[in-house]
Phi, psi and omega in degrees: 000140180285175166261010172272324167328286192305323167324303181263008173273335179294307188319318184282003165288328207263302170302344192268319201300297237270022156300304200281000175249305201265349161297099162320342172271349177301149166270008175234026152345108176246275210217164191255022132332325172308324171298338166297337145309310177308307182303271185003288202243031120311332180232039137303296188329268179308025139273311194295310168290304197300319181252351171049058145224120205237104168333285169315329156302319150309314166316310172280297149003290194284329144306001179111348211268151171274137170331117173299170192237000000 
Protein backbone atom coordinates (compact mmCIF):
# COMPACT_ATOMS: atom_id res chain seq x y z
CA UNK A 1 0.00 0.00 0.00
CA UNK A 2 1.21 3.35 -0.84
CA UNK A 3 1.44 6.24 1.22
CA UNK A 4 -1.25 8.36 -0.03
CA UNK A 5 -3.60 4.97 0.20
CA UNK A 6 -3.00 5.13 3.68
CA UNK A 7 -3.61 8.69 4.27
CA UNK A 8 -7.21 7.84 3.28
CA UNK A 9 -7.58 4.81 4.87
CA UNK A 10 -6.37 6.25 8.31
CA UNK A 11 -8.91 9.57 7.60
CA UNK A 12 -11.93 7.45 6.84
CA UNK A 13 -11.08 5.69 10.07
CA UNK A 14 -10.63 8.56 11.77
CA UNK A 15 -13.85 10.25 10.41
CA UNK A 16 -16.58 6.94 10.64
CA UNK A 17 -15.13 6.64 14.43
CA UNK A 18 -15.42 9.88 15.48
CA UNK A 19 -18.89 10.52 13.63
CA UNK A 20 -19.94 7.31 15.46
CA UNK A 21 -18.61 9.07 19.42
CA UNK A 22 -20.05 12.28 18.51
CA UNK A 23 -24.14 11.47 17.01
CA UNK A 24 -26.09 11.47 19.64
CA UNK A 25 -28.58 8.47 17.90
CA UNK A 26 -24.83 6.30 17.79
CA UNK A 27 -24.79 3.87 20.27
CA UNK A 28 -21.67 4.36 21.90
CA UNK A 29 -22.27 8.48 21.62
CA UNK A 30 -19.77 9.80 24.39
CA UNK A 31 -19.92 13.63 23.75
CA UNK A 32 -20.59 15.57 20.37
CA UNK A 33 -17.51 17.64 20.50
CA UNK A 34 -16.23 14.40 18.47
CA UNK A 35 -17.62 16.29 15.58
CA UNK A 36 -14.99 18.78 15.79
CA UNK A 37 -12.69 16.12 14.83
CA UNK A 38 -14.55 15.54 12.06
CA UNK A 39 -14.43 19.25 10.77
CA UNK A 40 -10.77 18.63 11.80
CA UNK A 41 -9.41 16.34 9.65
CA UNK A 42 -12.05 17.42 6.54
CA UNK A 43 -10.44 20.21 6.43
CA UNK A 44 -7.01 18.61 6.30
CA UNK A 45 -8.68 16.73 3.29
CA UNK A 46 -9.24 20.04 1.64
CA UNK A 47 -6.02 21.90 2.67
CA UNK A 48 -3.95 18.68 1.40
CA UNK A 49 -6.20 18.98 -2.29
CA UNK A 50 -5.81 22.45 -2.48
CA UNK A 51 -2.17 22.70 -1.79
CA UNK A 52 -0.95 18.91 -2.57
CA UNK A 53 1.03 18.62 0.26
CA UNK A 54 -0.11 16.33 3.42
CA UNK A 55 1.60 16.18 6.87
CA UNK A 56 0.01 12.47 7.42
CA UNK A 57 1.84 11.52 4.21
CA UNK A 58 4.99 12.91 5.13
CA UNK A 59 4.73 11.00 7.70
CA UNK A 60 3.72 7.76 6.20
CA UNK A 61 7.01 8.14 4.13
CA UNK A 62 9.12 8.67 6.72
CA UNK A 63 7.78 5.43 8.19
CA UNK A 64 8.60 3.46 5.37
CA UNK A 65 5.34 3.27 3.38
CA UNK A 66 6.58 4.06 -0.79
CA UNK A 67 5.45 7.25 -2.34
CA UNK A 68 2.24 7.24 -4.20
CA UNK A 69 1.87 7.98 -8.16
Amino acid sequence: MSSWQMVRVIAGIFILLSLALGVPSSPVFVSSWFLAFTAFVGANILQSGITKWCLMETIMRKLGLRAGE
